[in-house]
C-alpha positions in Angstrom: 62.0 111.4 -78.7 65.5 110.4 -79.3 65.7 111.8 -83.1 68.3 114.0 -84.1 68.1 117.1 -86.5 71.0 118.6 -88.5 72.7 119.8 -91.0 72.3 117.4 -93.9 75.1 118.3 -96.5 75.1 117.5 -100.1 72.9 117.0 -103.1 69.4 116.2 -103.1 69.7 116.5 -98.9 66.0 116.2 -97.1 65.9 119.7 -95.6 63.5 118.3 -93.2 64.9 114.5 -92.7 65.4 113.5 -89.0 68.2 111.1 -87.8 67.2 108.1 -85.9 69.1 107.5 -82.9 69.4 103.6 -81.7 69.5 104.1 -78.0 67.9 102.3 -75.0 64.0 102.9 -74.9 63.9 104.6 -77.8 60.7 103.8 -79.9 61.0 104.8 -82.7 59.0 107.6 -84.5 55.5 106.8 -85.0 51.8 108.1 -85.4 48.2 107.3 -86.3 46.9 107.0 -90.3 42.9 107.5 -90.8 42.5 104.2 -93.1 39.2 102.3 -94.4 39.1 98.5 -94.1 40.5 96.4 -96.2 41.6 99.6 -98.7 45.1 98.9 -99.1 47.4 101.5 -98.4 50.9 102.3 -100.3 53.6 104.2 -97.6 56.4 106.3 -99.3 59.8 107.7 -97.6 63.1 108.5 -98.7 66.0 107.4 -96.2 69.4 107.3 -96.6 72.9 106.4 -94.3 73.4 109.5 -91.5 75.5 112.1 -92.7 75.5 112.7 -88.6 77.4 109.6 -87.7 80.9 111.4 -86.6 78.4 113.6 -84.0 74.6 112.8 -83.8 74.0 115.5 -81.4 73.8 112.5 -78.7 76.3 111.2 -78.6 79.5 110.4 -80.6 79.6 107.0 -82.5 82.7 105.7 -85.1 79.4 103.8 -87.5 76.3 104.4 -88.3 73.3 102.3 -88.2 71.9 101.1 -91.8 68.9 99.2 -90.8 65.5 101.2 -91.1 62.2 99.5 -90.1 58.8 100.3 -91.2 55.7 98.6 -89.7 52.0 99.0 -89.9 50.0 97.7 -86.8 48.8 94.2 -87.2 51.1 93.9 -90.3 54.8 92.1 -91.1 58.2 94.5 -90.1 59.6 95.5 -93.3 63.3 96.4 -93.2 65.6 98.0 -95.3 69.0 98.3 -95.5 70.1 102.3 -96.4 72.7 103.6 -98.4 74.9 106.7 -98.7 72.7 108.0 -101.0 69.0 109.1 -101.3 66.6 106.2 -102.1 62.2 105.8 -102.2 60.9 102.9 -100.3 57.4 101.7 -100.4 56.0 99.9 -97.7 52.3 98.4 -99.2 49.7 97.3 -96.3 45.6 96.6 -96.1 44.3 98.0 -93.4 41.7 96.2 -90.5 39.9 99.0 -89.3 39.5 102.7 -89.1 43.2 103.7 -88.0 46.4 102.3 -88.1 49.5 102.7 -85.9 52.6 103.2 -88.5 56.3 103.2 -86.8 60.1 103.9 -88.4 62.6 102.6 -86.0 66.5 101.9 -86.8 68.1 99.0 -86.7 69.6 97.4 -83.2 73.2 98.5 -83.9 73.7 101.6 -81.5 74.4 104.9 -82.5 73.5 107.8 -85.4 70.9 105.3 -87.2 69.3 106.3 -91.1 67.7 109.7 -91.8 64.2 109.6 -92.7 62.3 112.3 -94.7 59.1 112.7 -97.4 56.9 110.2 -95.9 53.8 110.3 -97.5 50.7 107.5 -97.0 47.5 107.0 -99.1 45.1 104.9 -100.4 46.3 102.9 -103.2 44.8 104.4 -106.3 44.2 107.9 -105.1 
């Protein structure tokens, strides 16, 4: 997995965020949701600019990435456009079918690209 870790300075830093690093091949950071069909499903995260860009432990880039893309399978790409600070997104989906592949991916510009952290997924209304 090409996803950096580090020290993430400042206020109201996600002690657990990970740095996604736009490089050849990389995928992205993905996994599989349990979901009900046709239950829609509300997707939370917090993302912001990398603090990493001067050294993302990969290798060294003058910018970072801004772009952050969130897609449920079988559903439209959703992408944002980070800050320098902290900021919830919500990306809303309705399932098909019993599971659901969900993937955060950066943007195409190469280097450090946004951290990612608090990503939390349930039904709507629970």
């Amino acid at each position: 997995m090409n996803a950096c870790h580090g020290r993430l300075a400042g206020p109201d830093s996600g002690s657990h965020a990970v740095g996604l690093f736009t490089g050849a091949g990389f995928l992205g950071i993905s996994t599989r949701l349990a979901t009900t069909a046709g239950r829609p499903v509300r997707v939370t995260f917090r993302a912001r600019a990398s603090t990493l860009a001067g050294d993302c432990g990969l290798r060294r880039t003058r910018h970072s990435g801004k772009d952050l893309r969130c897609q449920a399978e079988g559903h439209p790409l959703a992408t944002v456009t980070v800050t320098d600070y902290w900021r919830t997104w919500t990306y809303d989906f309705t399932p098909t079918g019993p599971d659901t592949g969900l993937r955060f991916t950066p943007g195409p510009r190469a280097g450090c690209g946004p951290l990612l952290t608090d990503v939390v997924a349930r039904e709507a209304g629970s």
